[in-house]
C-alpha positions in Angstrom: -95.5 -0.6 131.1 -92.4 0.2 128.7 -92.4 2.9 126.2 -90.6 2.4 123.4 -89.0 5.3 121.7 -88.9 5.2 118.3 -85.8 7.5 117.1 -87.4 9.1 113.7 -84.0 10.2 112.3 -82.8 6.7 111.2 -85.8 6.6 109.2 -86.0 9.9 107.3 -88.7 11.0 105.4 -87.9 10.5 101.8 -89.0 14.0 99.7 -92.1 13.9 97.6 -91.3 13.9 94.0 -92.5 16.9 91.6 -96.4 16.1 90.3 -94.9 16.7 86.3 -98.8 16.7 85.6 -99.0 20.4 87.4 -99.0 23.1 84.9 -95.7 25.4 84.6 -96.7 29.3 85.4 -95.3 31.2 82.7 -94.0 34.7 83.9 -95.1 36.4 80.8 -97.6 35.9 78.0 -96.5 37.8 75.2 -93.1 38.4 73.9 -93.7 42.0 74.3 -93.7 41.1 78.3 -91.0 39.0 77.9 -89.1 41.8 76.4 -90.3 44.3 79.1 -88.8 41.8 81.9 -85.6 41.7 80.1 -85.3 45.2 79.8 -85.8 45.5 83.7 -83.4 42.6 84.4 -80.6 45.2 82.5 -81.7 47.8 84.6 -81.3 45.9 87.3 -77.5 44.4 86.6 -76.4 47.7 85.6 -77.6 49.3 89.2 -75.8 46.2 91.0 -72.5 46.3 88.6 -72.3 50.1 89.2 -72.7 49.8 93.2 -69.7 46.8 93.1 -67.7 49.0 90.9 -68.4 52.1 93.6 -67.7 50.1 96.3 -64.3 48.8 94.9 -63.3 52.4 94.0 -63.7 53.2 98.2 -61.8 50.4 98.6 -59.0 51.7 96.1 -59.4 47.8 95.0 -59.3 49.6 91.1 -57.0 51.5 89.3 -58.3 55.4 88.4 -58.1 54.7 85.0 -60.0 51.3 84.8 -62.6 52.7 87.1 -63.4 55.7 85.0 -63.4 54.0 81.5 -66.3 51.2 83.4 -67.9 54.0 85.1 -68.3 56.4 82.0 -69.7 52.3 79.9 -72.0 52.0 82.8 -73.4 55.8 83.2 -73.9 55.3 79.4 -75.6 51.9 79.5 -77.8 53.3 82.2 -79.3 56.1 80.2 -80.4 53.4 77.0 -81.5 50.5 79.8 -83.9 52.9 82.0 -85.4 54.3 79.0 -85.8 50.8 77.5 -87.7 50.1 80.6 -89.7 53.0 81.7 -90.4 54.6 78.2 -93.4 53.6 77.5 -96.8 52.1 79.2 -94.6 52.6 82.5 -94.7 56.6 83.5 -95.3 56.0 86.8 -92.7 53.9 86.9 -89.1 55.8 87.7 -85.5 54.1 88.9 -86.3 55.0 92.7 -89.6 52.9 92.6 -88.0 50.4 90.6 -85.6 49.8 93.3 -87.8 50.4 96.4 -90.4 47.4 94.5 -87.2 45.0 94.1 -85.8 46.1 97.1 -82.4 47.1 96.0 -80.1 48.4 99.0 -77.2 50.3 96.3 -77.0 53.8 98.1 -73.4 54.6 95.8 -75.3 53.3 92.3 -77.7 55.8 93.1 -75.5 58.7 93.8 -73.6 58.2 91.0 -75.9 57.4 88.4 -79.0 59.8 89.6 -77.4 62.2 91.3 -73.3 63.0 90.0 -73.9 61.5 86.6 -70.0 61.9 86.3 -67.0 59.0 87.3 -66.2 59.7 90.9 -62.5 60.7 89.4 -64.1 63.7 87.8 -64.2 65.6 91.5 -60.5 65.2 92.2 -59.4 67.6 89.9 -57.3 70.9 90.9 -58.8 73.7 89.4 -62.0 74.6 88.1 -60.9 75.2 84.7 -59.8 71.2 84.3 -62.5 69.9 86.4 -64.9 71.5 83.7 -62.7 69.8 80.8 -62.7 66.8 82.6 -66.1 66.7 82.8 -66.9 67.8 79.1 -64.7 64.8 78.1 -66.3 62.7 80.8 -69.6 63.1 79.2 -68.3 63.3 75.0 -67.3 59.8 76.3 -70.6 58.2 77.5 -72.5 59.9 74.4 -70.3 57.7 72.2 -70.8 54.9 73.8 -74.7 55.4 74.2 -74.6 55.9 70.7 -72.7 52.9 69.3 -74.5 50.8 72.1 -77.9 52.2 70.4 -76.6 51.3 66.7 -75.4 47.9 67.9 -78.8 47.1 69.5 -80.7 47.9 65.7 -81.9 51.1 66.9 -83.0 52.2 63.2 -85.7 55.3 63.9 -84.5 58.7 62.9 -86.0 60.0 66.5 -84.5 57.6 68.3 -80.9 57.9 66.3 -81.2 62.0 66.3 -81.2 62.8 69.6 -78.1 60.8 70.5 -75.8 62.2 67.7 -77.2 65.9 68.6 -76.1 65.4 72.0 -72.6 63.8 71.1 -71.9 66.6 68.6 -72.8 69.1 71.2 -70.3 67.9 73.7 -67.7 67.9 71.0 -68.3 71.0 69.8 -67.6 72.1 73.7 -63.5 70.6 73.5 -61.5 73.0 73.8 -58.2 73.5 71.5 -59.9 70.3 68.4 -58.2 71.3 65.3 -60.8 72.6 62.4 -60.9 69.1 60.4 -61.4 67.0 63.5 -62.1 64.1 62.0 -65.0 63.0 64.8 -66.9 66.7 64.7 -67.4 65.5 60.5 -68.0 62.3 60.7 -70.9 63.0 63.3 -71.5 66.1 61.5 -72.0 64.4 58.2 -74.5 61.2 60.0 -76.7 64.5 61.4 -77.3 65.8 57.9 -78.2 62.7 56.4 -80.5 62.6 59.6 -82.4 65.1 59.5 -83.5 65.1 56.1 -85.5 62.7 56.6 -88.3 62.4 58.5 -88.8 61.4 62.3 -90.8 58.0 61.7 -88.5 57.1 59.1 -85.9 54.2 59.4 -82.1 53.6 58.1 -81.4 50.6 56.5 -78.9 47.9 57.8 -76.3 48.9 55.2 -76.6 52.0 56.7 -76.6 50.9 60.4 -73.5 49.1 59.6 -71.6 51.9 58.1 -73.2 54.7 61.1 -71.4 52.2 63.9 -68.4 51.9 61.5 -68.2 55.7 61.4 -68.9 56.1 65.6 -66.1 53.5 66.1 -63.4 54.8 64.1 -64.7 58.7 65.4 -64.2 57.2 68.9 -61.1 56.0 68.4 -59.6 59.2 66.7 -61.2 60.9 69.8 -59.0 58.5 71.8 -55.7 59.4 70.6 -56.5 63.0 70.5 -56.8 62.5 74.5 -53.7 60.8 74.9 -51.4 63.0 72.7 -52.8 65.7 74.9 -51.5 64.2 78.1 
């Protein structure tokens, strides 16, 4: 008796098409979900962006200056993106459990945005007296930024606006040698006053939105050549 040995490879399989008549599953529901996944998904990028940007700094694959400028954006951004998506109906919730339930293996991101909270550049100063300027300007930085990044994303509420131009005017108040009519100190100054007379659940207009990123910006920029007519 012969066998015959049919060779199943010059007769492949073709694959089954998609049944189309089974129904899609929708990851959220609401566009309140929606918008919690999206906040996360920032979250998320900004932990991987800021592990690549660590791990190209060991590598001294970036120049100190570009690395500090996208370190200070991404310390900044992290602040407004975890509070997006942990401040509210999520307290259990932190950045640690966030990453241990995604699984995220980013060891530097976590060092530097949990634990230093300052550019890496910061440590490699000479004295004590410039490291603590360094880090004073290091951190009037990133509350600009969180600030405009808050104005630009139609953050409108007095208690979400207040604290973030409290905190920037704080840290410029703390430069040493700023002339008296620093331009930045009364332009943040003057948005403060205007803030808090009015109330907490109260709202700015867009008009007004406009003209309080108009004012950051310019403030940031005068800030910006202060710094480098200094060096």
């Amino acid at each position: 008796m012969s066998t015959t040995i049919t060779n199943s490879s010059k007769h492949p399989q073709r694959p089954r098409a998609i049944d189309e008549s089974l129904p899609e599953i929708d990851l959220f529901e609401s566009s309140k979900e929606r918008k919690n996944y999206e906040n996360l998904a920032d979250l998320y990028t900004i932990i991987t962006a800021t592990e690549h940007l660590e791990r190209a700094w060991a590598k001294d694959a970036i120049p100190h200056s570009e690395y500090t400028t996208e370190c200070n954006k991404l310390l900044s951004q992290f602040k407004i993106a975890e509070k997006a998506a942990f401040g509210s109906g999520k307290k259990h919730m932190t950045t640690e459990t966030f990453m241990l339930q995604y699984q995220m293996d980013c060891p530097l991101a976590v060092e530097r945005l949990l634990h230093m909270g300052v550019p890496a550049t910061l440590k490699t100063s000479d004295s004590s007296a410039h490291h603590n300027v360094a880090v004073t300007v290091a951190e009037t930085v990133q509350h600009f930024i969180t600030a405009m990044d808050a104005v630009k994303l139609e953050q409108r509420a007095v208690d979400e606006l207040q604290p973030l131009l409290s905190d920037l005017m704080n840290a410029l108040i703390q430069l040493p040698d700023t002339p008296n009519d620093f331009g930045p100190n009364y332009k943040v100054e003057m948005w403060l006053a205007k803030l808090n007379s009015l109330r907490a659940v109260d709202e700015i207009n867009e008009d007004d939105g406009r003209q309080l990123y108009h004012d950051l910006d310019s403030a940031y920029s005068e800030f910006t050549r202060y710094l480098r007519a200094k060096t």
